[in-house]
Phi, psi and omega in degrees: 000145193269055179330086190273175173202137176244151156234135171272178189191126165232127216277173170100354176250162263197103178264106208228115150160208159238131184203210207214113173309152106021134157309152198274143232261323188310291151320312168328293172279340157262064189252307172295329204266335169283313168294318192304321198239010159258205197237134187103174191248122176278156138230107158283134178218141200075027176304132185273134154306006192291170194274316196315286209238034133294308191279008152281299182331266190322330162299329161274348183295314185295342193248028178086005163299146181246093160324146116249165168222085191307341197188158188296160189062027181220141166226162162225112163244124220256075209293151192233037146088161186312292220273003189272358174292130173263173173302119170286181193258342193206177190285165176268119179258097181279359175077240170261098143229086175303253213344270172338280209278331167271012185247304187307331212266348162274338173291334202253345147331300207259000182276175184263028204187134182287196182171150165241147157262119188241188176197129161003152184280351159259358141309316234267336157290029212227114174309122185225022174290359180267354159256307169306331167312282224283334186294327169280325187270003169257341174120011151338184164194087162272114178241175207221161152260115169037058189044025169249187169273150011285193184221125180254127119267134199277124149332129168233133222310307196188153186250156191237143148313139200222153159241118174233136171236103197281137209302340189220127184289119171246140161269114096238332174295299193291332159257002155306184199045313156309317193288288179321310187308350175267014177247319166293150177268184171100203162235127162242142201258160140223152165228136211255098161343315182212129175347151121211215202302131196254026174315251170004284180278300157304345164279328223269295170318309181302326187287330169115009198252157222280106191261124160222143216222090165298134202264075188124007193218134127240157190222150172239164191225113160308170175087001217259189175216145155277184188245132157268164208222159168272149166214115175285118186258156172242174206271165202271110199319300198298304170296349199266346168314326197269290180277007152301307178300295187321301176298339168295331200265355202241094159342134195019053190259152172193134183217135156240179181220149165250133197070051182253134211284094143290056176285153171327318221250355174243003174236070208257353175288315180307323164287334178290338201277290185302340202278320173288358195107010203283162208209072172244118163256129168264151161205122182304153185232314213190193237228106191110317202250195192156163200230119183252136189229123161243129185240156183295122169269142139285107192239149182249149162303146202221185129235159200260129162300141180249021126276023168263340188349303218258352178273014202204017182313291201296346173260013208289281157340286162297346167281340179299308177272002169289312182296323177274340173276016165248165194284131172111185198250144158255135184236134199240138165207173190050051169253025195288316168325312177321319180323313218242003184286214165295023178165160168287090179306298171329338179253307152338326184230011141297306202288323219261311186301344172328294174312321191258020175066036169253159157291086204222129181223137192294142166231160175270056186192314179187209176220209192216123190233109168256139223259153189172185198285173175218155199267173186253167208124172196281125180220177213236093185268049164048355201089022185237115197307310177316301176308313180293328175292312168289355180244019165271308193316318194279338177259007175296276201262047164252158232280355191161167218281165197237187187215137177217116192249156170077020187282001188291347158311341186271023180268336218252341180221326175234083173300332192267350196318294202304331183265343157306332200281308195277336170297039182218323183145352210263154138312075187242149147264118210241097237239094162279150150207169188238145169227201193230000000 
């Protein structure tokens, strides 16, 4: 039997207070996979508690890193250098976690021991030739079932330094490829058509290894060694999505978050926000971070430039449900990655605001949302945590109580959503159930 989870959700409060999102997942992780391969003892603090990235953690735990955890949101990693990782015993279980299976699978590219990658089962649907491709022209030996997971990797004679410019700009592409790249000798680049979150090479660099960072070009130098360092995660942008929107979208609501991380390169919701009429003050705390205050909007429909695309992929979802409570039409494009996330977001959260009586038409890059009230219904969040987090916010304010199925996932990036949703006002109920 099978363990399920619904969420009931009843509409009508009123959202209020202050509180502090969860650590940021991108960082989390790799904060383990870096401290894991310098030298010397990391401390980590605001490390996320999420199922993703505990199965990073474990995963290096399996390849001979010695973990600790004095206490929740704390790691201590005790690092053994590029060549100190050993052969596991068994396969590395990444859970739902792409980020996680694609960072590891450049590192694990370069070792001298074979290792395979598994996953959930939506992990385990989830493409993963835009990294093996390019990770095979350095001489990897990756094999795949029909480009999904799992993934065996083969020991290989030696890995080559590559310039590689991938067709569609990823940070999960660039940094599977840095991470191998610290193993080839010589440099290796990449160049990214279009900016995107920059996480990798600025840790890579904090860590001490040799980096250069360029405007459409980064690079790595093999050979190099880290240092271990303390590293502070700040909470994490992408969950701070979810009670941004709610308040925008929820009469007379004002909510703030604290410390929450704003890099550039992840808050492209925030110019979509404004662009709508949104009514946010960020004021910066510390070098990176910031304490954000939201008030209830009246928001209008826009189209999004689709050079915020790539600074906002993972916030998509709650941008889906700003646009059906604004007024007027959002018009969305060069989103085609959403296909391809923990579910075809684009059609999940197409198919489900239907259900709650907005209009909504699908493109294979993005839609068209024309925003009106919304109705209470049973709606299908695919397993996919974002999605379940964005159609609570949309049964926050709909005409009656709603259903949201398939939420156990949100474990995996916001452990706290539910008892945070109700310190704030919101309502959810939380319905297991077992199937076969």
């Amino acid at each position: 039997m099978t363990r399920g989870l619904d969420w009931r959700v009843q509409p009508g409060g009123v959202l209020r207070g202050e509180i502090r999102v969860p650590g940021d997942k991108s960082i989390s992780h790799r904060s383990i996979m870096l401290a894991s391969l310098a030298e010397g003892r990391s401390e980590i603090d605001g490390f996320l508690e999420g199922e993703d990235t505990r199965a990073t953690a474990r995963i290096f735990s399996q390849l001979g890193v010695r973990i600790e955890t004095p206490g929740p949101g704390q790691r201590v990693v005790h690092g053994v250098g590029l060549h100190g990782l050993r052969a596991p015993t068994q396969d590395l279980d990444c859970g739902n976690a792409g980020t996680g299976m694609r960072l590891i699978a450049g590192i694990l590219a370069a070792q001298s021991f074979p290792s395979t990658l598994i996953g959930d089962d939506s992990l385990s649907k989830r493409p993963m030739g835009r990294i093996t491709e390019p990770l095979t022209q350095m001489g990897a030996r990756i094999a795949s079932s029909d480009g999904k997971p799992p993934l065996q990797i083969t020991p290989a004679a030696a890995l080559t330094a590559i310039d590689y410019s991938p067709a569609v700009a990823s940070a999960q592409v660039k940094s599977a490829l840095l991470l191998a790249g610290l193993y080839a000798p010589g440099e290796t680049v990449v160049r990214e058509p279009h900016p995107t979150r920059d996480y990798t090479e600025r840790m890579l660099a904090a860590f001490g290894w040799p980096v250069s960072i360029e405007p459409g070009r980064v690079s790595v130098r093999g050979g190099g060694r880290g240092t271990g360092m303390a590293v502070r995660v700040p909470s994490d942008f992408s969950s701070a999505a979810f009670p941004i929107v709610a308040a925008l979208v929820t009469p007379g609501s004002q909510v703030q978050l604290r410390g929450v991380g704003i890099d550039a390169r992840r808050t492209g919701l925030l110019a979509a926000l404004r662009m709508m009429g949104a009514q946010l003050e960020v004021r910066p705390t510390s070098l990176g971070e910031a304490d954000i205050r939201i008030d209830h909007t009246q928001l209008r429909g826009v189209d999004i430039p689709e050079d915020l695309v790539p600074d906002m992929i993972d916030e998509f979802p709650a941008l889906f449900v700003a646009a059906a409570c604004a007024n007027g039409t959002t018009r969305i494009r060069g989103a085609a990655e959403l296909r391809v996330k923990e579910s075809d977001r684009i059609a999940v959260m197409a198919a489900a605001l239907r259900r709650m009586g907005v209009e909504v038409t699908e493109y294979a890059d993005g839609v068209d949302i024309v925003g009106g009230g919304l109705a209470g219904a049973e709606v299908d969040s695919a397993g996919d945590h974002r999605c379940a987090m964005a159609l609570c916010i949309a049964a926050g304010v709909a005409g009656s109580c709603s259903t949201i199925t398939d939420c156990a996932n949100v474990e995996t990036s916001f452990p706290d959503f539910v008892q945070l949703w109700g310190a704030l006002g919101g309502s959810i109920e939380e319905v297991a159930h077992e199937f076969s």
